[in-house]
C-alpha positions as MATLAB code, in Angstrom:
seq = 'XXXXXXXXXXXXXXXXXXXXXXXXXXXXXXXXXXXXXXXXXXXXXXXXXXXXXXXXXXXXXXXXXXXXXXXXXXXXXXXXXXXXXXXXXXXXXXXXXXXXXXXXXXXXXXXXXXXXXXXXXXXX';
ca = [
      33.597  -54.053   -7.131;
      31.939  -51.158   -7.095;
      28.639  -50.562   -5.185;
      24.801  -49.537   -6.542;
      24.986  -46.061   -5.418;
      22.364  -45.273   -8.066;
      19.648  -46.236   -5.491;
      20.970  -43.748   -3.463;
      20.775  -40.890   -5.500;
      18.569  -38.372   -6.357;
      18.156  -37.708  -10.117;
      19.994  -34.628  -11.388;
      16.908  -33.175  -12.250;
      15.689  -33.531   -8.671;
      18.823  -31.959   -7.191;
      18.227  -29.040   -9.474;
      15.133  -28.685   -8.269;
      15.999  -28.902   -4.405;
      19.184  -26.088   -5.284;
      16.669  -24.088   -6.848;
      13.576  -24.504   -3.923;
      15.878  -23.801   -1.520;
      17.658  -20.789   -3.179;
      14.378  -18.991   -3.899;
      13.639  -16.256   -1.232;
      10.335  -15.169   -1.185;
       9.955  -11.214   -0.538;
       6.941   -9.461    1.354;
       5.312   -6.444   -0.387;
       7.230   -4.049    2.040;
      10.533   -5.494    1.453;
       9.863   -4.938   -2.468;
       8.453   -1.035   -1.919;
      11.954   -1.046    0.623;
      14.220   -1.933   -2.643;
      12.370    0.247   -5.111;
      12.249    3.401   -3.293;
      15.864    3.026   -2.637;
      16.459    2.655   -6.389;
      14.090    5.690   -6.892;
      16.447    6.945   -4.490;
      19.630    7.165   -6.342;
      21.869    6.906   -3.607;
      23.561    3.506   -4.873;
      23.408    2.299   -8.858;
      21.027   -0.411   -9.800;
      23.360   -2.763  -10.053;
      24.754   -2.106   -6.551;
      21.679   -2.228   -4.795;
      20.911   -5.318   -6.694;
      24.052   -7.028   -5.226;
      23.290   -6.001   -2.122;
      20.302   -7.255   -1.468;
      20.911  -10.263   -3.886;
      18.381   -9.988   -6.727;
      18.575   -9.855  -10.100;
      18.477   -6.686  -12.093;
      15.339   -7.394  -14.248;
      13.146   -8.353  -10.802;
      14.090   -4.746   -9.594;
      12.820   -3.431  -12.939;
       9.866   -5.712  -12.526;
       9.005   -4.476   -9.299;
       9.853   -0.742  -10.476;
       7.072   -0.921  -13.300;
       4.187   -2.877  -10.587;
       5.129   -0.226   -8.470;
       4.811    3.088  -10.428;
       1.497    0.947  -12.772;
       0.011    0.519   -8.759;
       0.944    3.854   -8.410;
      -1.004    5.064  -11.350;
      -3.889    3.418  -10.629;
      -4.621    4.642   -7.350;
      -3.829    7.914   -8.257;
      -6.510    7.885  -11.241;
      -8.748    6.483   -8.660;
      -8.443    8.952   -6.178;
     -11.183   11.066   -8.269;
     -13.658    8.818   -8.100;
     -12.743    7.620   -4.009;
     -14.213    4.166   -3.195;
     -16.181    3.747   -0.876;
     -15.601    2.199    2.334;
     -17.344   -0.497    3.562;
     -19.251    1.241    6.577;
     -20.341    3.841    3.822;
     -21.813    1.297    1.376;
     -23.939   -0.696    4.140;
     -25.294    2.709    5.516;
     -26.113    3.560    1.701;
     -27.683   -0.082    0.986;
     -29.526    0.590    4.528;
     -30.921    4.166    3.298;
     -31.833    2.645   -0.126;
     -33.895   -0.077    1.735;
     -35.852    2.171    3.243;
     -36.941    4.648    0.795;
     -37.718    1.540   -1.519;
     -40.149    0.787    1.183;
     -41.260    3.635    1.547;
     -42.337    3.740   -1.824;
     -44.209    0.438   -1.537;
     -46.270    1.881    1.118;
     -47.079    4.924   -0.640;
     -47.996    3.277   -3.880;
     -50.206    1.040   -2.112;
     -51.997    3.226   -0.177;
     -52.679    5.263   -3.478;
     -54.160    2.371   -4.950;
     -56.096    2.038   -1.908;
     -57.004    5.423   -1.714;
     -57.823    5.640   -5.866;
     -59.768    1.927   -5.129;
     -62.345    3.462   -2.201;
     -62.972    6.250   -4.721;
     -64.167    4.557   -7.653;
     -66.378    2.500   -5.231;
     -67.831    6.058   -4.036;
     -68.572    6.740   -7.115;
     -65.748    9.345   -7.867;
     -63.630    9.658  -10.715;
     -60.453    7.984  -10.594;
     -58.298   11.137  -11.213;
];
Protein backbone atom coordinates (compact mmCIF):
# COMPACT_ATOMS: atom_id res chain seq x y z
CA UNK A 1 0.00 0.00 0.00
CA UNK A 2 1.76 2.75 -0.71
CA UNK A 3 2.27 5.70 1.73
CA UNK A 4 1.14 9.73 1.47
CA UNK A 5 4.51 10.96 0.75
CA UNK A 6 2.85 13.97 -0.88
CA UNK A 7 2.70 15.63 2.61
CA UNK A 8 6.16 15.29 2.70
CA UNK A 9 7.18 16.99 -0.21
CA UNK A 10 7.99 20.17 -1.29
CA UNK A 11 6.29 21.31 -4.54
CA UNK A 12 8.53 21.21 -7.62
CA UNK A 13 8.24 24.70 -7.92
CA UNK A 14 9.57 25.16 -4.40
CA UNK A 15 12.57 22.89 -4.97
CA UNK A 16 13.38 25.00 -7.96
CA UNK A 17 13.38 27.75 -6.07
CA UNK A 18 15.62 26.39 -3.09
CA UNK A 19 18.28 24.91 -6.18
CA UNK A 20 18.20 28.23 -7.51
CA UNK A 21 18.55 30.42 -3.85
CA UNK A 22 21.13 28.38 -2.98
CA UNK A 23 23.09 28.34 -6.32
CA UNK A 24 23.08 32.14 -6.60
CA UNK A 25 26.45 33.66 -5.39
CA UNK A 26 26.31 37.07 -4.71
CA UNK A 27 29.61 39.07 -5.84
CA UNK A 28 31.10 42.28 -4.04
CA UNK A 29 31.97 45.28 -6.27
CA UNK A 30 35.76 44.33 -6.02
CA UNK A 31 35.32 40.83 -6.99
CA UNK A 32 33.38 42.17 -10.23
CA UNK A 33 36.27 45.08 -11.06
CA UNK A 34 38.74 41.64 -10.17
CA UNK A 35 36.94 39.65 -13.24
CA UNK A 36 36.69 42.58 -15.62
CA UNK A 37 40.11 43.84 -15.51
CA UNK A 38 41.28 40.38 -16.04
CA UNK A 39 39.10 40.17 -19.17
CA UNK A 40 40.45 43.68 -20.14
CA UNK A 41 43.47 41.84 -19.54
CA UNK A 42 43.59 39.34 -22.26
CA UNK A 43 45.58 36.89 -20.66
CA UNK A 44 42.77 34.05 -20.75
CA UNK A 45 39.58 34.16 -23.43
CA UNK A 46 36.23 35.20 -22.16
CA UNK A 47 34.98 32.12 -22.10
CA UNK A 48 37.85 30.73 -20.00
CA UNK A 49 37.79 33.18 -17.44
CA UNK A 50 34.11 32.74 -17.34
CA UNK A 51 34.56 29.01 -16.44
CA UNK A 52 36.84 29.74 -14.09
CA UNK A 53 35.32 31.75 -11.95
CA UNK A 54 31.84 30.19 -12.79
CA UNK A 55 29.71 32.93 -14.38
CA UNK A 56 28.00 33.24 -17.28
CA UNK A 57 29.32 34.99 -20.32
CA UNK A 58 26.62 37.74 -20.70
CA UNK A 59 27.12 38.82 -16.67
CA UNK A 60 30.87 39.42 -17.64
CA UNK A 61 29.65 41.56 -20.55
CA UNK A 62 27.21 43.12 -18.16
CA UNK A 63 29.69 44.02 -15.77
CA UNK A 64 32.19 45.06 -18.72
CA UNK A 65 29.63 47.82 -20.00
CA UNK A 66 28.74 49.16 -15.89
CA UNK A 67 32.26 49.23 -15.68
CA UNK A 68 33.64 51.23 -18.68
CA UNK A 69 29.67 53.52 -18.50
CA UNK A 70 31.11 54.14 -14.49
CA UNK A 71 34.17 54.74 -16.03
CA UNK A 72 32.88 57.38 -18.33
CA UNK A 73 31.13 59.12 -16.00
CA UNK A 74 33.67 59.89 -13.60
CA UNK A 75 35.94 60.75 -16.10
CA UNK A 76 33.45 63.50 -17.62
CA UNK A 77 33.11 64.54 -14.09
CA UNK A 78 36.49 65.04 -13.28
CA UNK A 79 36.13 68.67 -15.01
CA UNK A 80 33.73 69.86 -13.00
CA UNK A 81 35.35 67.99 -9.41
CA UNK A 82 32.67 67.67 -6.67
CA UNK A 83 33.03 68.93 -3.90
CA UNK A 84 33.79 67.32 -0.75
CA UNK A 85 31.85 67.52 2.08
CA UNK A 86 34.28 69.59 4.43
CA UNK A 87 34.44 72.06 1.36
CA UNK A 88 30.66 72.56 1.00
CA UNK A 89 30.00 73.21 4.91
CA UNK A 90 32.99 75.74 4.97
CA UNK A 91 31.28 77.34 1.73
CA UNK A 92 27.59 77.21 3.33
CA UNK A 93 29.51 78.69 6.57
CA UNK A 94 31.17 81.67 4.42
CA UNK A 95 27.82 82.24 2.61
CA UNK A 96 26.11 82.64 6.08
CA UNK A 97 28.09 85.17 6.98
CA UNK A 98 28.32 87.55 4.21
CA UNK A 99 24.39 87.16 3.99
CA UNK A 100 24.56 88.64 7.39
CA UNK A 101 26.63 90.84 6.78
CA UNK A 102 24.52 92.27 4.33
CA UNK A 103 21.55 92.44 6.70
CA UNK A 104 23.51 94.57 8.94
CA UNK A 105 24.64 96.86 6.40
CA UNK A 106 21.29 97.36 4.79
CA UNK A 107 19.86 98.11 8.02
CA UNK A 108 22.08 100.41 9.24
CA UNK A 109 21.62 102.34 5.84
CA UNK A 110 18.12 102.57 6.45
CA UNK A 111 18.95 103.75 9.76
CA UNK A 112 21.40 106.03 8.70
CA UNK A 113 19.02 107.38 5.47
CA UNK A 114 15.96 107.37 8.43
CA UNK A 115 17.98 109.96 11.03
CA UNK A 116 18.56 112.08 7.91
CA UNK A 117 15.26 112.76 6.68
CA UNK A 118 14.33 113.51 10.36
CA UNK A 119 17.30 116.22 10.23
CA UNK A 120 15.90 117.57 7.64
CA UNK A 121 18.36 116.31 4.88
CA UNK A 122 17.67 114.93 1.66
CA UNK A 123 17.41 111.36 1.43
CA UNK A 124 20.17 110.92 -1.25
Amino acid sequence: MPTKSSNTKKPAEQVVKDIRRATRRHFSSEDKIRIVLDGLRGDDSIAELCRKEGIAQSLFYTWSKEFMEAGKRRLAGDTTRAATTSEVQELRREARALKECVADLTLENRLLKKSMIADGGDEE
